[in-house]
N, C-alpha and C positions, 0 to 999 in steps of 0.2 A: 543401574545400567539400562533399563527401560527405556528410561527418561532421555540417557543420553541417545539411544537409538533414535529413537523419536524424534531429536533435535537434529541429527544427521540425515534422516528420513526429509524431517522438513527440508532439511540445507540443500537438499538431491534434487528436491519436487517444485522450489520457487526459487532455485538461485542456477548458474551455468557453473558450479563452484564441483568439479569432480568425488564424486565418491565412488571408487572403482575398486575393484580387485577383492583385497584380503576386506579391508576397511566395509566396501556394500556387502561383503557375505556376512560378516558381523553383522552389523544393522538388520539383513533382513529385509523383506518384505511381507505385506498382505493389507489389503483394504481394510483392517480394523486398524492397522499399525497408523496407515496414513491418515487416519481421523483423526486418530486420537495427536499426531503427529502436529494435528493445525495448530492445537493449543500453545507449539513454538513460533508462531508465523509471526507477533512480538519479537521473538529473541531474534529473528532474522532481519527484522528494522534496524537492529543494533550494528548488523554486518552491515548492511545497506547504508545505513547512514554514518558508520565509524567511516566508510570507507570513500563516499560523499563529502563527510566534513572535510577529511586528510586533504582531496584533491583541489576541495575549495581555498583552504588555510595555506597550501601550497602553493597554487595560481595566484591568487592575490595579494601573497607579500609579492611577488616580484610584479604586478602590475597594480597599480595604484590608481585610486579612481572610480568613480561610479563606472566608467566601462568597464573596467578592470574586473570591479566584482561582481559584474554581468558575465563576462566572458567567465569568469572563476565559476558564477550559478549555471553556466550551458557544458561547461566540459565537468562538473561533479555532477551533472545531470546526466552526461553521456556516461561516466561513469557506472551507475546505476543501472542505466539501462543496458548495459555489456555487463554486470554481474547478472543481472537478474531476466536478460535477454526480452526485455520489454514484455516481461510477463501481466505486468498491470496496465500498461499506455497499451498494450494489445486489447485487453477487456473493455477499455475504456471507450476505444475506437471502433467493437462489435457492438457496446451498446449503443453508443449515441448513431449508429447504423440503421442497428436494428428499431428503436423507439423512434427515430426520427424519419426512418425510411416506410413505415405501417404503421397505424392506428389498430390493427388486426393484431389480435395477440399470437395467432398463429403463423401468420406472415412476419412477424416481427422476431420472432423466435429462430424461423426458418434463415432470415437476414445475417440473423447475428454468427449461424455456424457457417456462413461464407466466408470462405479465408482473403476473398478479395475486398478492399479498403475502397470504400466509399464516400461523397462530397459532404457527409454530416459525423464520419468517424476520425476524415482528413482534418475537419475546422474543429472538433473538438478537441485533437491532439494539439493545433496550432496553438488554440488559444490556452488549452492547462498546462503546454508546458512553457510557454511566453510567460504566461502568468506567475509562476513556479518559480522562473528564474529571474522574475521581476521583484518578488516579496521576497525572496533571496538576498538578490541585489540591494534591495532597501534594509533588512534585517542586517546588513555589514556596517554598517552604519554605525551600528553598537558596539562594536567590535569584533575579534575577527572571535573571542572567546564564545561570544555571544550568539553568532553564525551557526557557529559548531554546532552548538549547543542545542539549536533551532532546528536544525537539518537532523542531529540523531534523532531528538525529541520527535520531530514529525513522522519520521520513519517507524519508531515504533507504536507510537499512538494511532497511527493512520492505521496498521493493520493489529491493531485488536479487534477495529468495529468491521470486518468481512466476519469475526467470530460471531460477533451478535444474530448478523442473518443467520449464518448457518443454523445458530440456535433457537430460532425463532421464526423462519419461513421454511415453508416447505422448499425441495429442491424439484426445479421444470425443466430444467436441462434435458439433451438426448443421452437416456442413460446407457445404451448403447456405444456412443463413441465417445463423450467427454471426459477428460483426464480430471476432471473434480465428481466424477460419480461415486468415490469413496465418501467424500463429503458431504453424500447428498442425507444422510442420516445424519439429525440434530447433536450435534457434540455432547458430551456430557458437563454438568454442572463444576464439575471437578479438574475440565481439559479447561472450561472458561475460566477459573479460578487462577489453571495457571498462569493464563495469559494477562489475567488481570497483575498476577505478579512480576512480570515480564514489564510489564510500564510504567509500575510503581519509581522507579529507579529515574526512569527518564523524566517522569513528571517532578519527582524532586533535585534533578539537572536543572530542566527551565525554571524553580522557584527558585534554586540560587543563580541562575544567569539572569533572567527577567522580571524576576519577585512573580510573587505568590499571587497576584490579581492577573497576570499576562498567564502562569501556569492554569490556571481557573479558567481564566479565558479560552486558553489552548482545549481542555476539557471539553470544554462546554460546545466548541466548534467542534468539535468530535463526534458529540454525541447527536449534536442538531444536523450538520452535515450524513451521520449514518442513517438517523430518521427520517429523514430528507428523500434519500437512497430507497429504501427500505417501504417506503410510505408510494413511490413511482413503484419499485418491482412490486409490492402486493395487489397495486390497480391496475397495472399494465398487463402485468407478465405474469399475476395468482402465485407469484414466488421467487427463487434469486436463481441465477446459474453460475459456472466458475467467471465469465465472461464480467458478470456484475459484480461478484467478488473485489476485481481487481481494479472496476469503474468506481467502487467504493474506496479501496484503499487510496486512488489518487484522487479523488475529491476532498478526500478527508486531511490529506496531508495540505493541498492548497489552505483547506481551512484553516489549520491550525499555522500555517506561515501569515495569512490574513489578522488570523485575532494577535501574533504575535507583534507583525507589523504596525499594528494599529495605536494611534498613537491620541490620547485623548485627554 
């Protein structure tokens, strides 16, 4: 029953998906719950991208065509982002703000908790989700099984690796007002574990949709893309905040639509 809290916990904290009434008094709250809660942020790719795939595979039979399955990759995009109320293209848009608007680690910090959108958070939303829904649009190509398959898989592999930082940088956020200062204590080996189980599932999706060398591949731009991430927050920023979190999860999904697309 824990377990399930915690996966309803998550569902509350990164999705616009109601849990009210009788249902949130069950669940519960308190800052140890929602830590340990991250270790679902996996099983919530799974909503994310069931719910993605459906709108794509749906758009697309009735419009045929590489526009077709552009338009099909921009409304299973807007999808996503009305479940998840652009909880990650938000982070994405304070960091490249923030990093891009200071070389100061202080002023760069300072940038990123302005709610107002700036000319370097503007073009990095243009271009990852252009891009998004461009590796999208060429991943149909395989078919629409194949799509699917590509969009869940991304979704939950992308958001294992926000678990890594967690686990492994300190947290520099305002502990004060940000809604990830639950998170700002290193998850435990065992909340990582589960999420490590949470993508098991997807990764052996893509080795039957795209064999087991484009699965590998998907891996591997995971893990490079999170090091990537990880490697700018400890020289920039001495650590990650929710804001990066969420710059992580959608760099990390481009990647893995990249190494899918790729075609050698």
């Amino acid at each position: 029953m824990s377990g399930l809290r915690h996966f309803l916990l998550a569902l509350q904290f990164f999705t616009r998906v109601p849990v009210t009434g009788r249902l949130a008094a069950w669940v519960g709250y308190s800052p140890q719950m929602l830590r340990a809660s991250a270790a679902h942020l996996p099983g919530i790719g799974w909503l994310a991208g069931g719910v993605a795939a459906l709108v794509f595979v749906g758009v697309a039979m009735g419009l045929p065509g590489l526009a077709g399955a552009f338009a099909a990759a921009v409304l299973s995009t807007v999808a996503t982002v009305l479940l998840t109320g652009a909880f990650h293209e938000d982070g994405l848009a304070d960091v490249a703000d923030g990093l891009g608007g200071s070389a100061d680690r202080a002023r760069a910090l300072e940038i990123m908790k302005d709610s107002r959108i700036g000319a370097f958070g503007a073009i990095a939303l243009v271009l990852a989700l252009g891009l998004k829904c461009a590796l999208i649009a060429v991943l149909a190509g395989g078919g629409l099984h194949a799509v699917a398959a590509a969009i869940v898989g991304a979704h939950v592999l992308s958001r294992l690796a926000p678990l890594g930082l967690i686990r492994w940088l300190p947290y520099v956020g305002d502990s004060g007002a940000s809604k990830a200062k639950p998170l700002a204590d290193a998850i435990s080996g065992g909340a990582l574990a589960i999420g490590v189980l949470w993508t098991l599932p997807a990764l052996a999706l893509l080795a039957l949709s795209h064999g087991a060398a484009h699965a590998l591949a998907a891996l591997l731009a995971t893990a490079l893309a999170a090091l990537w991430m990880a490697r700018i927050f400890r020289r920039r920023l001495q650590g990650f905040t929710g804001d990066g979190l969420g710059a992580t999860q959608q760099i990390c999904e481009i990647a893995i639509y990249l190494a899918l697309a790729w075609r050698v």
